[in-house]
N, C-alpha and C positions, 0 to 999 in steps of 0.2 A: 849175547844175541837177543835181538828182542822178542818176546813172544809174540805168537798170533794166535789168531781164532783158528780152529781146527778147518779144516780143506772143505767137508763135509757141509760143516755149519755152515761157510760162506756161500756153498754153492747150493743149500736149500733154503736160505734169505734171496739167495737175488730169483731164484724161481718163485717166491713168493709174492716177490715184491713185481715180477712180469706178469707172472697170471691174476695179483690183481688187477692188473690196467686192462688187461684182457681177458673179460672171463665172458665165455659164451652163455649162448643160450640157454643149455643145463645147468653152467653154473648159480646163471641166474634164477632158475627155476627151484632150486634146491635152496630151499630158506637157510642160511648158515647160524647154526645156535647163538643165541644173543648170552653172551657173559661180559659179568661187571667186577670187573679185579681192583682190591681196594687201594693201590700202587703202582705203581711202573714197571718192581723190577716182576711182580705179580704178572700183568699184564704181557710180561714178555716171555715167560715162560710160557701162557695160555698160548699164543701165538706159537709158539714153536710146537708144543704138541698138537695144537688145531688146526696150524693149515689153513687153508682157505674155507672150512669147513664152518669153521668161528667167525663171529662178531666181537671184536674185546673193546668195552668203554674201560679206561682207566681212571679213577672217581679222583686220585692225585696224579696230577701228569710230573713227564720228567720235567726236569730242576723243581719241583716245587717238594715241598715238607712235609710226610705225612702228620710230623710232633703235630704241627701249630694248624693244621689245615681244618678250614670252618664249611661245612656241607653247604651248597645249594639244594635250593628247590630242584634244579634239573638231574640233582643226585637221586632224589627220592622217585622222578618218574624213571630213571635209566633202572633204577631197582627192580621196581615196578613191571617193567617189560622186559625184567633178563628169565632167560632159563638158568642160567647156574649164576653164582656167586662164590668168587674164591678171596678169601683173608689169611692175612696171617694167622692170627690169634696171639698168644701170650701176653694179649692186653696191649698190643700196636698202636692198633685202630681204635684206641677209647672213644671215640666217635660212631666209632660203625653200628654197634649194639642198639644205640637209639635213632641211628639212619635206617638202619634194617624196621624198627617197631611204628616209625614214620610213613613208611612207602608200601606198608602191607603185604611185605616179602612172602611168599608162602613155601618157594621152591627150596631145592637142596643147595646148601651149601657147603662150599670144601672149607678148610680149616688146614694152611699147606704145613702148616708146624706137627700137625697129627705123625705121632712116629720119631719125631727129631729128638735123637739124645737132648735132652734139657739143660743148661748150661746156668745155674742157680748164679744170680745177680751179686758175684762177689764184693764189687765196686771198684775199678780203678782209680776213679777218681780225689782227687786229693781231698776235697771236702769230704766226701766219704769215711776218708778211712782217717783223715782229720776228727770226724766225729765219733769214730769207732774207737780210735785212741782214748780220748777225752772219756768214754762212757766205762773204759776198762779202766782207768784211772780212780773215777769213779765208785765202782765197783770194789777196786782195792781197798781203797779208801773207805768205806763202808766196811767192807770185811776186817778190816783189822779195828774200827774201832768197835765192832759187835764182838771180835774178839776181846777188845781190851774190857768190854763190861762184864760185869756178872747175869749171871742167869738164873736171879730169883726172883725176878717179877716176869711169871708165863703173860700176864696182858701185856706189859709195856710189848713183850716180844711178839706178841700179836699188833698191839698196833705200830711195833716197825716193821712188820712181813707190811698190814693194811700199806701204810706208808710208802712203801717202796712198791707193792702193785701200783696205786694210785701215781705214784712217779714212774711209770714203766708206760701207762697208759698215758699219763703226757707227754713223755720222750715217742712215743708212737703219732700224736698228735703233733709235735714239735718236727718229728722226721716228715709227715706230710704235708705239715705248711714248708718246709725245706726243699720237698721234693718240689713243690710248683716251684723254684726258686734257684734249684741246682738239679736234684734230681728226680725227674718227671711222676707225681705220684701216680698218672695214669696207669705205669707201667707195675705189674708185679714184681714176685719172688723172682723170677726166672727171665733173661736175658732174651727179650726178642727177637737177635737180629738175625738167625739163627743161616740165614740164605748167605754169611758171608762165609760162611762152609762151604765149601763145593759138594764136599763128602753129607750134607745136610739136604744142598740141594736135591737130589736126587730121590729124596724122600718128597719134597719139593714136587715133585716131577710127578711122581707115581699116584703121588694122591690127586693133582690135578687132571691126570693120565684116566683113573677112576670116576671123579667127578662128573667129567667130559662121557665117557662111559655109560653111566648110571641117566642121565638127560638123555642122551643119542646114540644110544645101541646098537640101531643101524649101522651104525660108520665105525662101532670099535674096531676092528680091525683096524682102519685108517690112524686113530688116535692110540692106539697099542703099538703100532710101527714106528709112528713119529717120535714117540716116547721115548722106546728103545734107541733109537737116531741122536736123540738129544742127551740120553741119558751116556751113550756113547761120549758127545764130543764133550759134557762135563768132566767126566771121568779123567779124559784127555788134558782137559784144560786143570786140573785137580794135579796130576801130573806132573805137568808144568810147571807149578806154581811151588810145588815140595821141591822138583829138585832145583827152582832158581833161587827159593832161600834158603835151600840147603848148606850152602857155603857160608851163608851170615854167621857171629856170635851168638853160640844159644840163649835166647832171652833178651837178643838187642831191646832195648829199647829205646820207644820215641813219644813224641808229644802229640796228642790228636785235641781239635776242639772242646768235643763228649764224646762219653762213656759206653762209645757202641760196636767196639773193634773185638768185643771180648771170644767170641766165634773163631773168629781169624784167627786170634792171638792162638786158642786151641787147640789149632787144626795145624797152624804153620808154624808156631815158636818164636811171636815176635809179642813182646809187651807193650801194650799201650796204656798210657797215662794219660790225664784231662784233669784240668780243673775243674770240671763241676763232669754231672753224672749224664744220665740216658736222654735226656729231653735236647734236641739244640734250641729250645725255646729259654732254656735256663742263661742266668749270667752268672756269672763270677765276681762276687764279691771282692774289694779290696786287701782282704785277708788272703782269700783265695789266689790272687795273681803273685802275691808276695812268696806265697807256702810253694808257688810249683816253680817260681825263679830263685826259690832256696836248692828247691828240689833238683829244678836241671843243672844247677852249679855244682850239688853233694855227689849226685850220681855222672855227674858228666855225659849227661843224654846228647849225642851226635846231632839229632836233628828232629826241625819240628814238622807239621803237613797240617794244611788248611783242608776243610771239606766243604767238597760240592752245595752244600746246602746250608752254611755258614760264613758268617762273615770272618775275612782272615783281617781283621784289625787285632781281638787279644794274638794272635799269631804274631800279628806284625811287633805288638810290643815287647814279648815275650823274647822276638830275638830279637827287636834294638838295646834290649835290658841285659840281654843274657850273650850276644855275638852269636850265638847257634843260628844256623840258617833255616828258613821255613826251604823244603828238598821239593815238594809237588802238591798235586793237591789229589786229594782222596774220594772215594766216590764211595756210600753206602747203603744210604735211604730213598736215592731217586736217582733215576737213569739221565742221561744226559738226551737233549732234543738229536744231535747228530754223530757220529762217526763210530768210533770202537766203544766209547763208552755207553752208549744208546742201545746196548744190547746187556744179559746180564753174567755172558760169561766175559767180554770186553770189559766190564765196568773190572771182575776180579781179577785179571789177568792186567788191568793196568792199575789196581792196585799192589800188584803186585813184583811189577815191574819198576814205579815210584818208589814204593818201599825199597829193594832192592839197592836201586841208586844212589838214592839220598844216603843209603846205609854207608853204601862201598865209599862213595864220594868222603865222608866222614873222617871216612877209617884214618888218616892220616893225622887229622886234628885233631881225631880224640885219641889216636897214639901220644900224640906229641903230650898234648893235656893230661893223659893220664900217667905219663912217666915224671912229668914234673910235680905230678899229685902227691905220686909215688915217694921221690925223694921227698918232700914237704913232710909225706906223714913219717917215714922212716930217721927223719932229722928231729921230729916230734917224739916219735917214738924213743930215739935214744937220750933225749935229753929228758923223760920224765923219767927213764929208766937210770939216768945219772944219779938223780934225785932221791 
């Protein structure tokens, strides 16, 4: 059955969307606070706890990219004449820090990850953990030949500690030239995407619920209502979304562009893989398209998904190389201009529902693939075992 948006939700958007076109005389009279959300899906939660009460500028609209996204000037006036300012934080917006120092921001701003279990930047991605391999390797390989020497010269063994700091700080240099590259160096230790939580959002909510608050205290009440409303139909849609891939393989996994599902993945129980890391500005080197059509062939990953904010060309190769089919397309970083996905419980609820399908859709192929694996490895097996 396919999900929907909660009853509730839909019928306090189209009251929104009426009493915009028709707002009296008071409404007009009553200045509605000017805020400037540094995103889409930012921007649609202000909206749902504000009401008509708010002004929301969206500084990245939907379909566009917060990664690669370059400020205008009319970014710094909109700054400029907001009463509140909400961001993500966890280093998102590497832009916004010097847009806010630009426009003379003076007011409060929210910070909607304040609160949100922190989700530390493990890496899905195959260059990633390509390089994490190689550094452990590394590493052994040094330990055993420090083993194999003796230890009666204390300086040599100072200047192989010096040595090996000195190689630790260009491997640190070498992961941020990589990061612009594959994986976005703007980004920190910690996983920003943290809104494809639902159980995240809600923290999401409260803080911009506060924000709203702390500027126009008059109207809390209004903004503490609407909260509660919305924090409702998350929950609902949070719900939802557990028990529809409740029935999957624990740990399916699939193929995404980049390295930005990882929220999801620990909320719902689905593993995402990507060739290259957090940024969709990153490419994927030739090494890299090789290493994850090694990869979907070892693990027999069902199936792959293009994103909204992404070109689906490495998609498209990955399954003319590989026969896995791309199943939908995904939505993370920026809202859609119209329909279900243009809102941000829509966006997770139809990621949710893609994922889901593509999965089930699968199941037959990757039955069939994996029992022929099966015999393959157990014919392998018995024949080294002859030996």
């Amino acid at each position: 059955m396919p999900l929907s948006l909660p009853h509730a939700f839909v019928k306090r958007h189209a009251w929104i969307a009426l009493t915009g076109l028709t707002l009296g005389p008071q409404a007009v009279a009553d200045e509605p606070t000017q805020v400037v959300a540094s995103f889409s899906v930012l921007a649609d939660m202000v909206r749902n706890v504000g009401g008509d009460r708010v002004e929301v500028t969206s500084l990245v609209g939907p379909d566009s990219d917060p990664h690669v996204y370059s400020p205008r000037p009319t970014d710094a006036r909109a700054l400029a004449e907001a009463d509140l300012v909400v961001l993500n934080g966890l280093q998102f917006e590497g832009w916004m820090t010097r847009l806010l120092d630009a426009s003379g921001y003076q007011g409060k701003t929210v910070v909607a990850t304040e609160g949100v279990p922190l989700l530390a930047y493990g890496g899905q991605s195959l260059h990633r953990q390509h390089e994490e391999e190689a550094e452990h390797d590394h590493e052994e390989h040094d330990h055993e030949e420090h083993d194999g020497h003796d230890h009666d010269s204390h300086d040599s063994h100072e200047a192989h500690d010096g040595h090996d700091h000195d190689g630790h700080d260009s491997n640190d240099d070498h992961d941020g030239h990589d990061h612009a590259g594959h994986d976005d160096h703007d980004h920190g230790e910690y996983d920003p995407h943290a809104w494809l939580d639902l159980s995240a959002g809600l923290t999401y909510v409260a803080n911009i619920r506060d924000g709203l608050i702390a500027v126009d205290p008059d109207n809390s009440e209004h903004y503490a209502s609407r909260a509660d409303s919305y924090m409702e139909d998350i929950q609902a849609a949070h719900d939802q979304v557990l028990a529809l891939l409740d029935d999957l393989p624990e740990h399916a996994q699939v193929i995404v562009g980049h390295d930005a599902f990882g929220h999801f993945s620990r909320a719902y129980g689905i593993d995402f893989l990507s060739p290259v890391g957090l940024s969709t500005e990153a490419e994927p080197s030739a090494a890299d398209i090789a290493r994850m059509v090694d990869v979907i062939r070892e693990r027999q990953i069902p199936a792959l998904f293009v994103e909204n904010m992404s070109s689906p060309a490495l998609m498209e190769q990955l399954s003319e190389e590989t026969g896995v089919p791309i199943a939908g397309s995904l939505y993370n970083g920026a809202l859609s201009e119209e329909g279900m996905t243009s809102h941000y419980l829509g966006m997770i609820l139809h990621n949710a529902e893609v994922l889901h399908q593509g999965l089930v859709d699968a199941v037959g192929h990757d039955h069939d693939d994996s029992h022929d694996h099966h015999d393959s490895h157990d014919h392998h097996d018995s024949h080294d075992h002859d030996h």
